[in-house]
C-alpha positions as a printed NumPy array, in Angstrom:
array([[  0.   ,   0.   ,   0.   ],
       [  2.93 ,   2.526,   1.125],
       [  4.644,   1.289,  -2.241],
       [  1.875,   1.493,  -4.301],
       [  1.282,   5.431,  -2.734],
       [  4.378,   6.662,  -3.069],
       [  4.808,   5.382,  -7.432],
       [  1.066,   6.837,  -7.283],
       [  2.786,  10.398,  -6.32 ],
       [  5.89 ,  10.209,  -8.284],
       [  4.834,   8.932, -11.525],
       [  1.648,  10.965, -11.257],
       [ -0.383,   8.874, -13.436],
       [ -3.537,  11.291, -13.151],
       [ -6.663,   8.867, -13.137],
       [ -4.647,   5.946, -11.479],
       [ -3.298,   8.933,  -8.459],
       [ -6.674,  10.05 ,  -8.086],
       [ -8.713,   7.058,  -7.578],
       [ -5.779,   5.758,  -5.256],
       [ -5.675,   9.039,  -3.356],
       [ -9.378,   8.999,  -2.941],
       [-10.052,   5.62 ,  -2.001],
       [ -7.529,   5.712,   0.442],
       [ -8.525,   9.198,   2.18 ],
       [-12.306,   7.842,   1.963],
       [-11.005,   4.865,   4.257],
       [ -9.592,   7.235,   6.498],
       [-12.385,   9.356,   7.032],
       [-15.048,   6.762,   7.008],
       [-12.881,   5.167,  10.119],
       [-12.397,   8.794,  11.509],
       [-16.261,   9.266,  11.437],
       [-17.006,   6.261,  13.263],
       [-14.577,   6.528,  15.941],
       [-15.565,  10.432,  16.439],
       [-19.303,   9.223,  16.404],
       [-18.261,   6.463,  19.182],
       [-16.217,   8.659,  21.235],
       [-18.83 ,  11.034,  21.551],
       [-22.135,   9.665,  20.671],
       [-21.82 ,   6.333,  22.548],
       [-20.796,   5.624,  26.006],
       [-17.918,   3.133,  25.736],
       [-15.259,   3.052,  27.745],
       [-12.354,   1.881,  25.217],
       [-13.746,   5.018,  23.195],
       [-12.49 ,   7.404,  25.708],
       [ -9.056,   8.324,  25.543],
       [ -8.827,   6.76 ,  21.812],
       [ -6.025,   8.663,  19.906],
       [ -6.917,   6.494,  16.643],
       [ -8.817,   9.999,  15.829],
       [ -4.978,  11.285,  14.885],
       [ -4.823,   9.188,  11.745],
       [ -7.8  ,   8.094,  10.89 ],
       [ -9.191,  12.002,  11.143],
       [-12.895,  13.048,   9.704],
       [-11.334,  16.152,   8.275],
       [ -9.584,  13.969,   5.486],
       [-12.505,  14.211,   3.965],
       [-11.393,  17.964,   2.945],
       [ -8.58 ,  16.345,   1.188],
       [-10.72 ,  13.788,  -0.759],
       [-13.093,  16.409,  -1.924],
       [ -9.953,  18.308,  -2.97 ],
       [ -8.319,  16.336,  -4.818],
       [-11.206,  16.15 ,  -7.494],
       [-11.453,  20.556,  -7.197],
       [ -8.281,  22.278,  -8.954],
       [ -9.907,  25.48 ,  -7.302],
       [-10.41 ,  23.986,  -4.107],
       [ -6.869,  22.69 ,  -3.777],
       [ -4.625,  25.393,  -5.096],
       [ -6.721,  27.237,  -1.552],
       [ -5.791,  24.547,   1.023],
       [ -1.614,  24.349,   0.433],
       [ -1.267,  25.258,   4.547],
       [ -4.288,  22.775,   5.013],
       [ -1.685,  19.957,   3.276],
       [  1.235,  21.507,   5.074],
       [ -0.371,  20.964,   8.749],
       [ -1.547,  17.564,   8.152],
       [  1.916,  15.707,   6.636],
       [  3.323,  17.788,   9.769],
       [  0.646,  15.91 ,  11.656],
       [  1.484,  12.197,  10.36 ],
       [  4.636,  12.578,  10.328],
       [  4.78 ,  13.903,  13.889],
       [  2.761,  11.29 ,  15.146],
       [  5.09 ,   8.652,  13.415],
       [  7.932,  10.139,  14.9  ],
       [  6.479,  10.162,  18.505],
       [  4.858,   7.038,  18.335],
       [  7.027,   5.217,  20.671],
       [  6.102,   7.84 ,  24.054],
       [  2.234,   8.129,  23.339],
       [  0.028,   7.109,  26.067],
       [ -1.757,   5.086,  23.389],
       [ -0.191,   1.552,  22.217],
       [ -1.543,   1.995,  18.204],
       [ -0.988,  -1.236,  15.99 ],
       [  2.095,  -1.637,  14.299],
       [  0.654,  -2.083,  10.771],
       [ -1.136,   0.949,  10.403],
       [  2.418,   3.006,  10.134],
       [  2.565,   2.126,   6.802],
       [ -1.009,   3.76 ,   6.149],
       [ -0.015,   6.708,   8.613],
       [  2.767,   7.457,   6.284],
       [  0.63 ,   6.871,   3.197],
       [ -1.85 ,   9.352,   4.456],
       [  1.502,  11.903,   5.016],
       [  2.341,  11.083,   1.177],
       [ -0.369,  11.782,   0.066],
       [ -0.684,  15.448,   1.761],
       [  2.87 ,  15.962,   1.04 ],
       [  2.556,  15.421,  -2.831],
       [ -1.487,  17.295,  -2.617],
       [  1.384,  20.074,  -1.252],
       [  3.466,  19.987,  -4.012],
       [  0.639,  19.964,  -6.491],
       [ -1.296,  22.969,  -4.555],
       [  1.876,  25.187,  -4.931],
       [  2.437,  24.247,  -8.576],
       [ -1.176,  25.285,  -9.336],
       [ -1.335,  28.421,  -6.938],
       [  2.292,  29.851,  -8.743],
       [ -0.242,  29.435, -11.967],
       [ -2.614,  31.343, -11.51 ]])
């Protein structure tokens, strides 16, 4: 999946990016809706201190709908900025959170940070456009 993300963002195969891109930041925020709607909807215990909401975060879903809006995305290059920062923050610190997350969702975590980082590139290119 990390593999398959990162030729997505260097070759930059248009369709093929895209539909990769948006399936995976659909996963993500379909996860981060049902956790948010568990951790405050729902009175579970094991929902409340869940950090899961740092990866798998409802507001990817601002990234999905960007990625098919040139306007939209050329507006959101901080938006990009603050969320690889995010991932890649939370990979870096993952050893001294209060949280033990599973060890095979670093590979999406840093997918997710790909995938902001190259949104990034591609918002700068088309904001020094127009």
């Amino acid at each position: 999946m990390l593999i398959i993300t990162l030729l997505a963002g260097i070759i930059s195969v248009r369709l093929f990016s895209k539909i990769w891109f948006g399936s995976l930041l659909f996963l993500g925020t379909q996860l981060g809706a049902i956790l948010l709607f568990m951790w405050i909807g729902t009175d579970h215990g094991a929902t409340k201190d869940n950090l899961n909401l740092l990866w798998a975060n409802p507001l990817l879903c601002i990234s999905l709908i960007s990625i098919f809006s040139t306007k939209l995305q050329s507006k959101l290059t901080y938006f990009y900025l603050i969320m690889t920062i995010l991932f890649f923050i939370l990979i870096l610190f993952w050893i001294i959170s209060p949280q033990e997350f599973n060890t095979a969702i670093r590979p999406l975590i840093i997918a997710f940070a790909l995938i902001h980082y190259f949104l990034f590139n591609n918002s700068k290119k088309l904001a020094n456009r127009l």
